[in-house]
Every structure is written in structure tokens, then in C-alpha cells.
N, C-alpha and C positions, 0 to 999 in steps of 0.2 A: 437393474441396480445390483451390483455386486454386492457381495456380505463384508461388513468392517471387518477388520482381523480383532480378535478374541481381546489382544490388549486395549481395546475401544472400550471401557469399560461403560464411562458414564454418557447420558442419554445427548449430553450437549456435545461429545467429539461426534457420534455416529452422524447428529445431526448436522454437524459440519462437513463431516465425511460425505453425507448424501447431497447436502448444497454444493459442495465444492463439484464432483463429477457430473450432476445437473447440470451446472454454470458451462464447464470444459463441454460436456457433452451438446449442449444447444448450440454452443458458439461454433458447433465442429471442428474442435479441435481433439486429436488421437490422445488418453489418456489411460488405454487399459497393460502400458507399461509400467505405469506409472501410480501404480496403488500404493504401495509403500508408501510413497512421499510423500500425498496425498494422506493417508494414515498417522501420518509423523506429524505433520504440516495438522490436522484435527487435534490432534491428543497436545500441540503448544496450544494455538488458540481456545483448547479449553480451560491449562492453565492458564495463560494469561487473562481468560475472563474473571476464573475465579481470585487472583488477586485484584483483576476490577470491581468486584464487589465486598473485598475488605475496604479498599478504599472507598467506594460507597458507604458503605456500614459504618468506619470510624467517624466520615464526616468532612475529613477535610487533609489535605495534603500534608501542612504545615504545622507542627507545634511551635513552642516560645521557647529560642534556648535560655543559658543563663544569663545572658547580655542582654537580653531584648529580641536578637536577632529571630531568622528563624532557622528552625529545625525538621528539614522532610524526615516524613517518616519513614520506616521499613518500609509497611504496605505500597506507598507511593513510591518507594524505589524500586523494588520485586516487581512492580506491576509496569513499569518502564523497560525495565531488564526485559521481563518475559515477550514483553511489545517488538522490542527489538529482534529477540529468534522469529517471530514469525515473518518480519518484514525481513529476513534471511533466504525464506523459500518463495515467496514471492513469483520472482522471475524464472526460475528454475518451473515451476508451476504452470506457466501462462497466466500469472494471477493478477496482471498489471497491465495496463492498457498497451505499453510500450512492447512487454513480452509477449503477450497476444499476436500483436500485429509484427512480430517478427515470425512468429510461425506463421502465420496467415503469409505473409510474401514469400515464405521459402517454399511453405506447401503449391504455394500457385507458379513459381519459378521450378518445381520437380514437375506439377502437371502438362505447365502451356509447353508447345512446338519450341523449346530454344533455337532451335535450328532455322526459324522463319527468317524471314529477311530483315527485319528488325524484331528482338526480343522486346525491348522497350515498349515497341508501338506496340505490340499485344497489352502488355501490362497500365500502358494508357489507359488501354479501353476499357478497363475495370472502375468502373463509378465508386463513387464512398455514398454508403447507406446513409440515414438516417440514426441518429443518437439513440441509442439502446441500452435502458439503463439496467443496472443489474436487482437482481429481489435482495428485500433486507435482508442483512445475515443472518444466521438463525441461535441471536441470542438475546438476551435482554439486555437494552442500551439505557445506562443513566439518562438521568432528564437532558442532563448536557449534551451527550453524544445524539441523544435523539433528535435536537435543537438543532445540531449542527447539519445533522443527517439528511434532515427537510429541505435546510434552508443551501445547502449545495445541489440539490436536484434542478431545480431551473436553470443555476448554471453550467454545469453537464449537458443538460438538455438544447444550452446554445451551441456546443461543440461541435455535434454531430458524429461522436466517436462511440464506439460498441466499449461500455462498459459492461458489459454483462456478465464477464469472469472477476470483475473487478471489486465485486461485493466486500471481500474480506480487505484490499486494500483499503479503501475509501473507511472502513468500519475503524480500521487502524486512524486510520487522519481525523475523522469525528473522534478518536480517544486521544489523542496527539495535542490536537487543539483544546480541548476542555483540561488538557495538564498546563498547558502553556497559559490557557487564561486563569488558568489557578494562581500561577506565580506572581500575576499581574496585579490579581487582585490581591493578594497576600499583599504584596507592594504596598498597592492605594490603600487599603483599611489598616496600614502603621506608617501614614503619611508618607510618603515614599522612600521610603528607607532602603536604598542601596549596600552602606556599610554599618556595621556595629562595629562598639567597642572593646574590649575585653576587659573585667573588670580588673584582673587581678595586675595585667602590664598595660595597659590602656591602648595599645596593638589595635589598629580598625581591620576588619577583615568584609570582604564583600560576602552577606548573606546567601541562605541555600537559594531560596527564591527568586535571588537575582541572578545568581551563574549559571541555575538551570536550563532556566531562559534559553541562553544559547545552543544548549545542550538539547532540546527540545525542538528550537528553529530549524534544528539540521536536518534532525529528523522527518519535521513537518516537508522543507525543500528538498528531502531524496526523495518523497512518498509524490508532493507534487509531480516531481520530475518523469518519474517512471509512469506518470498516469495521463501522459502529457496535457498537464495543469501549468505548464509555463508558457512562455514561447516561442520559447528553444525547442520544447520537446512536443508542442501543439503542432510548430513544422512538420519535425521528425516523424509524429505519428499520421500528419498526410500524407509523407512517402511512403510510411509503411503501406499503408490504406489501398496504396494502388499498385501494394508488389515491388516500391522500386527495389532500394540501394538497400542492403543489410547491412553493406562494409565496403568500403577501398576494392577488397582483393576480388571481393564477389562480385562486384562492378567492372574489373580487371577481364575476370574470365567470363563473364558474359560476353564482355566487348570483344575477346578473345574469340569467341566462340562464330559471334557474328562475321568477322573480318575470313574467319577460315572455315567456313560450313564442311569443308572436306574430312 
């Protein structure tokens, strides 16, 4: 295990730092380029935890504005914000099931014979494992996120896909969701209140809690996507699985390759 760099100050980046290379390191994938990023990619997710637990601590997402409506807070905004830089390195990382399994087929299309009589057929003969889930992250997860954390593991586990770099994603979509069901419920406990009024011009305007919503869905369907938790990208990460197609062009010059072995 290499040493954090010296700006790792506090005990929760290092320990990111040490899960993160772990995670690359098991899965075999090459990451001793790639420290810095790694280092960068630790020191957001430890801020973003720590704004996870102001919004712990305060209690709740939403205050009351002047209307009735509601009002998110800083803490709950900051702690969205900072969500969002980490789900930035992500891919760049191998930190997503979908980026995994493009270096996984690129590393196995630089090893196999391209020059056999079929590329493809070699890459066929690569089985897909068995569903490998990743260890928890190494932070402390609200009761929500911890709720959510359990209760997607048997689903995962029907996949049959190596999440095991996947830790910090998935940790993101357990905070993702407990924001999103915040909104909700913000919703149901002021009767479902979509729009306020404004007192002083009578103006309705649609509430924080409801436009976030959408703001928050997106997020939750990019993290799906890249983890292939849809089924679009549950395909796409069977191709990966057996080395195929990374792209068009990569697809291109293999077949190129095959046609002219000379």
C-alpha cells in the first residue's frame, strides 16, 4: 500500500485512499499511475461526507419559507454539490461497473493473439463470473443510506456483475436516494404541495422540494447507468464482460485486422 500524499490530512480521505487502491488492486486493474487521482477523488469524498453529516446533525433537508413553501437548506445543497464532483471521477477511476469493464476488455484485447483467425471467437470464450459485490465504503452511512445499502445487495447479487470497484458509486446512489426520498416526503407531510403562493403578489411558484426531485432523478439515472443498473447498460456490461465492442472504430480495426493478418 503506497503512502497518501501529505495533503490527506484527515483519517476518513486516507481511508478512502486505502479502499479505493484495494478495490482497483483485487479487481486487477493497473492503478499505480494513477495516485493523484485517486488522492483527489479521497480528499472530495471526504468533504462530501462531511457535509453528509451536517445534514445529519441539522435533521432534515427542508425548512418553512415565508409562503408555507419549502426552503432547502445550505447544508442540503453543499452536500449535493460536493456529491456531484465525486460522481466527476468516477469513470476516469474504474470506479463504476461500466468503466471497469472497459478496461477489463481492452486489457484482454492488448493480451489475446489479435492476429488469430477470429479475435471475437477468442473473446467468446471468456465466461462472465459470478456477482462480486464490493466491501462497504469506509465511512459512516446515515440510517437511510445504510437502509438503502442492504436492501440493493440481493439485487446486485441477481446480476452477476463484479462490483467490487464499485463501492464509492453505489455509496453515492444510497445518498442520492435518501435526498430524493426526502423531497417526497417533505411533499406528503404538507399535504402534497407542489406550488405556493407568494404572499405579498399572490404569484404560485413550484416549491424547492418539488423541482429538486428532478434534479436529483438525474442524478440517481446517470449513477444507474454507469453501473449497469438499467437495461440498456445491464446489455452493454455483458459485452464488456466478454471483451467485446468498446466502440464502432475499435470494432472497425479488429475486423480490419482479422480480414488482413499480413
Amino acid at each position: 500500500m503506497p503512502k497518501p500524499p501529505a495533503f490527506l490530512t484527515s483519517k476518513r480521505s486516507r481511508e478512502v485512499w486505502k479502499y479505493t487502491i484495494t478495490a482497483l488492486d483485487g479487481a486487477g486493474l493497473d492503478w499505480t499511475s494513477a495516485l493523484l487521482q485517486i488522492a483527489l477523488l479521497a480528499d472530495k469524498v471526504d468533504q462530501w461526507r462531511a457535509h453528509v453529516e451536517e445534514v445529519d446533525r441539522y435533521g432534515h433537508r427542508y425548512d418553512e419559507d415565508a409562503n408555507g413553501g419549502s426552503l432547502e437548506t445550505d447544508e442540503s445543497r453543499a452536500e449535493r454539490r460536493t456529491r456531484g464532483e465525486v460522481m466527476k471521477d468516477l469513470d476516469d477511476g474504474g470506479l463504476t461497473v461500466i468503466a471497469a469493464g472497459q478496461v477489463r476488455a481492452l486489457d484482454r484485447m492488448l493480451t489475446a493473439d489479435l492476429f488469430a483467425a477470429d479475435p471475437f471467437a477468442v473473446m467468446d470464450q471468456l465466461g462472465e463470473g459470478g456477482a462480486n459485490l464490493p466491501k462497504k465504503p469506509p465511512w459512516s452511512m446515515t440510517k437511510g443510506e445504510a437502509r438503502i445499502w442492504r436492501e440493493i445487495q440481493p439485487l446486485l447479487q441477481a446480476s452477476g456483475f463484479d462490483y467490487s470497484t464499485a463501492g464509492i458509486a453505489l455509496g453515492l446512489i444510497c445518498a442520492a436516494i435518501t435526498d430524493w426520498q426526502a423531497c417526497k416526503q417533505w411533499i406528503l407531510d404538507n399535504r402534497g404541495m407542489i406550488f405556493a403562493a407568494a404572499k405579498d403578489t399572490g404569484r404560485r411558484y413550484e416549491v424547492s422540494a418539488s423541482y429538486n426531485r428532478a434534479k436529483i432523478a438525474k442524478q440517481i439515472r446517470e449513477l444507474l447507468k454507469r453501473n449497469g443498473m438499467t437495461v440498456a447498460s445491464c446489455a452493454r456490461t455483458k459485452a464488456l464482460s466478454k471483451g467485446r465492442v468498446i466502440s464502432k472504430d475499435l470494432a472497425e480495426l479488429l475486423g480490419y485486422i482479422n480480414d488482413n493478418p499480413d
